[in-house]
C-alpha positions as CSV (number, residue, x, y, z in Angstrom):
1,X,201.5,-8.4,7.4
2,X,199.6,-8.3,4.2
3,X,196.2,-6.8,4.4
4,X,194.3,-8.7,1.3
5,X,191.3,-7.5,1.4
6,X,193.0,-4.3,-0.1
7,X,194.3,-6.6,-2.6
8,X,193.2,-4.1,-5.4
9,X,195.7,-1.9,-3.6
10,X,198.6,-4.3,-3.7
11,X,197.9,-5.0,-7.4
12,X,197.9,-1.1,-8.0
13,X,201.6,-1.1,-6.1
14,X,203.0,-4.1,-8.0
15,X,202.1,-2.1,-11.2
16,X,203.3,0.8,-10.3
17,X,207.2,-1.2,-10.0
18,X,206.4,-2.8,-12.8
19,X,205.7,0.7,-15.1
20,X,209.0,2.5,-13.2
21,X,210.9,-1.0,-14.2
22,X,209.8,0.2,-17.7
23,X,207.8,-3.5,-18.0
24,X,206.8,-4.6,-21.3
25,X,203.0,-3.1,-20.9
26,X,204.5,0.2,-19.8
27,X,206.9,0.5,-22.7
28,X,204.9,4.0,-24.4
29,X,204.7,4.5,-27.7
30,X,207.3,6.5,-29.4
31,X,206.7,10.2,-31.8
32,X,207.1,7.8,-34.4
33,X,204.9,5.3,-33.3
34,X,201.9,7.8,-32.9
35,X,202.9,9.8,-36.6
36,X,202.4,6.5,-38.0
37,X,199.0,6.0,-36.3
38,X,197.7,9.3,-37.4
39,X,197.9,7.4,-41.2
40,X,196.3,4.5,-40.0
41,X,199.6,2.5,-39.6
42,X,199.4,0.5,-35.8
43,X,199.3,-3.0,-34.3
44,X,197.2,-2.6,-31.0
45,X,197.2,-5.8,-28.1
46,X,194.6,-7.4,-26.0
47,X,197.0,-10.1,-25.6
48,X,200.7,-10.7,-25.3
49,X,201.4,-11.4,-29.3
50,X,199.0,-11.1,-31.6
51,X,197.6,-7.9,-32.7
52,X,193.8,-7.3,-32.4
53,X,192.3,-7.6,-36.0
54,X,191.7,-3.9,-37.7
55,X,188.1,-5.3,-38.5
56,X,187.2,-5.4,-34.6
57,X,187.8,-1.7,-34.5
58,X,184.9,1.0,-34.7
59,X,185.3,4.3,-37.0
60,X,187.9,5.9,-34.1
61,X,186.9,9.4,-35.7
62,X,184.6,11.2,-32.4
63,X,184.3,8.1,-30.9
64,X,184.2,7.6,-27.1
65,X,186.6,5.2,-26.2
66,X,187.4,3.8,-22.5
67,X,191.0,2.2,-22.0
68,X,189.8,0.0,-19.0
69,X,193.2,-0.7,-17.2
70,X,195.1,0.0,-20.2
71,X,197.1,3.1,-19.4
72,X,201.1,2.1,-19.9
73,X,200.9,4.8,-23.1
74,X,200.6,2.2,-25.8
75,X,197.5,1.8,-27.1
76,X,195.0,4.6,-26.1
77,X,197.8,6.9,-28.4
78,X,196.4,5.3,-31.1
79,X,193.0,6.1,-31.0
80,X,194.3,9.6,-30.0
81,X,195.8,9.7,-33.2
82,X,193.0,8.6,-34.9
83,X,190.5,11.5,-33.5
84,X,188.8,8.9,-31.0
85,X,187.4,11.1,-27.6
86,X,189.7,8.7,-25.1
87,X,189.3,8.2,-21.4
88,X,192.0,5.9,-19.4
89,X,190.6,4.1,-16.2
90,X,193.6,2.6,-14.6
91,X,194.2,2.2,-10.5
92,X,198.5,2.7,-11.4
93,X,199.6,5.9,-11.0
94,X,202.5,5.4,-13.1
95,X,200.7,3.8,-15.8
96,X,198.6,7.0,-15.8
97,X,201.7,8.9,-15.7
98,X,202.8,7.1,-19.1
99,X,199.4,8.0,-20.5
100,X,199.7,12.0,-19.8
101,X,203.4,11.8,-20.7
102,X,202.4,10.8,-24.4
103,X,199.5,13.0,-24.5
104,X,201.9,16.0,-23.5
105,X,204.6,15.4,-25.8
106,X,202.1,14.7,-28.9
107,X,199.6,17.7,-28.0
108,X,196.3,15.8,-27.5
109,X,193.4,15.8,-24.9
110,X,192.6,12.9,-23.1
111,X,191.0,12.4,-19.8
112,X,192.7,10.1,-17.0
113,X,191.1,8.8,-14.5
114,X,192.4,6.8,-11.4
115,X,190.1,4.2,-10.0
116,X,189.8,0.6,-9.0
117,X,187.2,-1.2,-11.7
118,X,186.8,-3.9,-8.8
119,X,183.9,-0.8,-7.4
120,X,181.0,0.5,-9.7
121,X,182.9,2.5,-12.9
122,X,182.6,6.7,-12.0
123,X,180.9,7.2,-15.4
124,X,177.5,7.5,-16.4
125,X,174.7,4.8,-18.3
126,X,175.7,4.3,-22.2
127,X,178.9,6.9,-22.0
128,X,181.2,5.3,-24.4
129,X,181.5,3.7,-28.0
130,X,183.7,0.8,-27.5
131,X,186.1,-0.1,-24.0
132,X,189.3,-1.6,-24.8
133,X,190.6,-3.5,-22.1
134,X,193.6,-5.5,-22.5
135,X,194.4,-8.8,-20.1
136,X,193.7,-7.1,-16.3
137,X,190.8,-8.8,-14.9
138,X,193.3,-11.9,-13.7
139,X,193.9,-8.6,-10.7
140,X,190.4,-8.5,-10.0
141,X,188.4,-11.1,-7.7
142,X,184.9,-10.7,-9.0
143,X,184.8,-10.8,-12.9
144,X,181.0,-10.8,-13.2
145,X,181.0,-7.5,-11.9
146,X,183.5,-6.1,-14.5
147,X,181.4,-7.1,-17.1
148,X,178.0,-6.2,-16.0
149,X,180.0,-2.1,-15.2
150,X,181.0,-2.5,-18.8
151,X,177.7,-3.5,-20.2
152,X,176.4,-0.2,-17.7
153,X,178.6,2.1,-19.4
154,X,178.5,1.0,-23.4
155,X,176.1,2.7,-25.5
156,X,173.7,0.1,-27.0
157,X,175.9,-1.3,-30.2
158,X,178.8,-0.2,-28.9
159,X,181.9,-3.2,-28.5
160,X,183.6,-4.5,-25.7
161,X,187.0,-5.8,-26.8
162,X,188.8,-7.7,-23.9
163,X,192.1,-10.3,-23.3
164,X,192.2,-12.8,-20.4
165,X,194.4,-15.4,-19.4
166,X,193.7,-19.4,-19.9
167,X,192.4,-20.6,-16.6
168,X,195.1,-23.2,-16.8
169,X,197.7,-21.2,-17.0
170,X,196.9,-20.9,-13.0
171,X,197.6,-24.9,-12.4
172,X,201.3,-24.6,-12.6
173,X,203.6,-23.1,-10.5
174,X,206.0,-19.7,-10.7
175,X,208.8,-21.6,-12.5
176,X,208.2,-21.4,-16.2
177,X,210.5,-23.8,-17.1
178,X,209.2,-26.4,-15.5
179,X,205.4,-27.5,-15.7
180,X,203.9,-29.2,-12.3
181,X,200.6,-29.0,-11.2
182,X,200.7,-27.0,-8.1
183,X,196.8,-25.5,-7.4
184,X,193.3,-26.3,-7.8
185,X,191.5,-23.5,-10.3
186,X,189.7,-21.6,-9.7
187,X,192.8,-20.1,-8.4
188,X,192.4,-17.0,-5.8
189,X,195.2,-15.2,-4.8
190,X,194.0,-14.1,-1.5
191,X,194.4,-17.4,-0.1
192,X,198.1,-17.5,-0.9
193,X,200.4,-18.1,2.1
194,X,202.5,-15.3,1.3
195,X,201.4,-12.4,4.2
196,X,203.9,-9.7,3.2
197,X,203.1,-7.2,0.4
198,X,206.3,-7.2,-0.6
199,X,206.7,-10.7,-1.3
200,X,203.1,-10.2,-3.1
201,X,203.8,-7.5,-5.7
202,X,207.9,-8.9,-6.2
203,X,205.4,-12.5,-7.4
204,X,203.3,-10.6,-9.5
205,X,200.4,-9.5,-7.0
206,X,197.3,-10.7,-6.0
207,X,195.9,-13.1,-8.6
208,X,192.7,-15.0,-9.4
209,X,192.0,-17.7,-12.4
210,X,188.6,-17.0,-13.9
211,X,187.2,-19.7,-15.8
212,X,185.7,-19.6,-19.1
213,X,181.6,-19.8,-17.8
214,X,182.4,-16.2,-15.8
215,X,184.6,-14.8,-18.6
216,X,183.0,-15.6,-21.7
217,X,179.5,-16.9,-19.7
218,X,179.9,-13.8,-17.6
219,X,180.0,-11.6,-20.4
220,X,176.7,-13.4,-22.1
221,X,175.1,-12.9,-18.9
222,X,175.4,-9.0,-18.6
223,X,174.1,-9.0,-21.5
224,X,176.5,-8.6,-24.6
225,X,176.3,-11.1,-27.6
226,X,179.7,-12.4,-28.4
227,X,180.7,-11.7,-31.7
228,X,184.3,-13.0,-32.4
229,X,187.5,-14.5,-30.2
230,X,190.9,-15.5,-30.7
231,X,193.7,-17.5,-28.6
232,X,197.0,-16.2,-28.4
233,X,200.7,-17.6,-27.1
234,X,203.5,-15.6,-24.6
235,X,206.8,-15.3,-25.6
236,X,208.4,-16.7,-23.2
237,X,208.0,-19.8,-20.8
238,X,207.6,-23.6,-21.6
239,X,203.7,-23.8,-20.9
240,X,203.5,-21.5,-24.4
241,X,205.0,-24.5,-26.4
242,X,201.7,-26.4,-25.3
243,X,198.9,-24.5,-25.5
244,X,197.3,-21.1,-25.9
245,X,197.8,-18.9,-23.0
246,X,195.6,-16.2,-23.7
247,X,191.8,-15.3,-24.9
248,X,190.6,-12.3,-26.4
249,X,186.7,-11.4,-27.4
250,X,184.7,-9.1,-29.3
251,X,181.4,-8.5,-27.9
252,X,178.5,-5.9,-28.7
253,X,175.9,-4.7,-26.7
């Protein structure tokens, strides 16, 4: 039987398959990849598609930068490459893995650190210069809480760049092809009437819609003055043909 109130745990199994499966967010950058970074050559992804905007980025040079459930090996290379101080915060072993695989094979420091952001973050007040935290918090029940741990651990001016999914993205069903209503949002994967963790991580894990007032609202709230967003499409599936699928923000503290 599925134990859901671990769900954190579930979601940290589901990516571990996914990053052994060699899933698209756990595809690691290549010696190429990162040689071309260190010239300031890179396309880095909140979002499924669209590459964040160079002009959201901080000088990388010294910086302190979390990855905020963004191991996988693609992007926190980058701001190796580019001299940033990097930390990882991921609760997937294997997307960790990824991250220490890179760092090995390019000769860089970088501290990983395995831990469930659904608890208080394990770093001090005003630590870091910017968190880059691609689309995760749809794993995480409480989204208020992510943002008031990231507002905790930003320096004052430092920037919060994050992707989430469209709320309604969570009204229609597992078939991508075909588009029919089939839940009420907010959507909360706990209450699914699948009970075997199994079944759970095979669908994708334990889930939750948040809707614009706690992701962008939420944000406000902690604290941080939103400073610039962008929607972006997938790449596959028929709901992309009709709207935007994803968000993703720039906020400062």
């Amino acid at each position: 039987m599925s134990q859901k109130a671990n769900y954190t745990k579930i979601n940290s199994k589901m990516w571990d398959e996914w990053a052994s499966a060699g899933g698209e967010w756990s595809l690691a950058i290549n010696h190429q990849n990162f040689a071309d970074a260190t010239q300031g050559i890179f396309d880095i992804y909140l979002t499924p598609c669209k590459p964040v905007p160079h002009n959201w980025f901080i000088p990388f040079k010294k910086a302190k930068i979390l990855g905020l459930a963004s191991g996988g090996g693609q992007q926190c290379p980058v701001f190796a490459a580019q001299h940033a101080e990097v930390t990882v915060f991921d609760y997937s072993d294997k997307q960790l893995e990824l991250e220490k695989m890179v760092s090995t094979r390019e000769g860089y420091s970088i501290d990983l650190v395995k831990g469930d952001m659904s608890k208080t973050f394990p770093f001090e007040n005003e630590t870091f210069d910017m968190i880059f935290n691609p689309v995760s918090n749809c794993y995480i029940q409480d989204v208020e809480h992510v943002w008031q741990e990231c507002f905790r651990v930003l320096k004052k001016g430092g920037v919060l760049l994050s992707g989430f999914a469209n709320p309604a993205l969570y009204l229609f069903g597992e078939d991508e092809e075909a588009l029919h209503v089939v839940h009420k949002l907010p959507y909360d994967g706990t209450k699914n009437t699948v009970e075997n963790d199994e079944e759970l991580i095979k669908n994708g894990g334990v889930q939750f819609s948040h809707s614009l007032e706690t992701q962008i609202g939420g944000q406000l709230k902690a604290g941080f003055t939103l400073q610039d967003l962008y929607e972006d499409h997938h790449h596959k599936g028929k709901i992309t043909e009709y709207m935007p699928c994803y968000i993703a923000t720039k906020s400062i503290k």
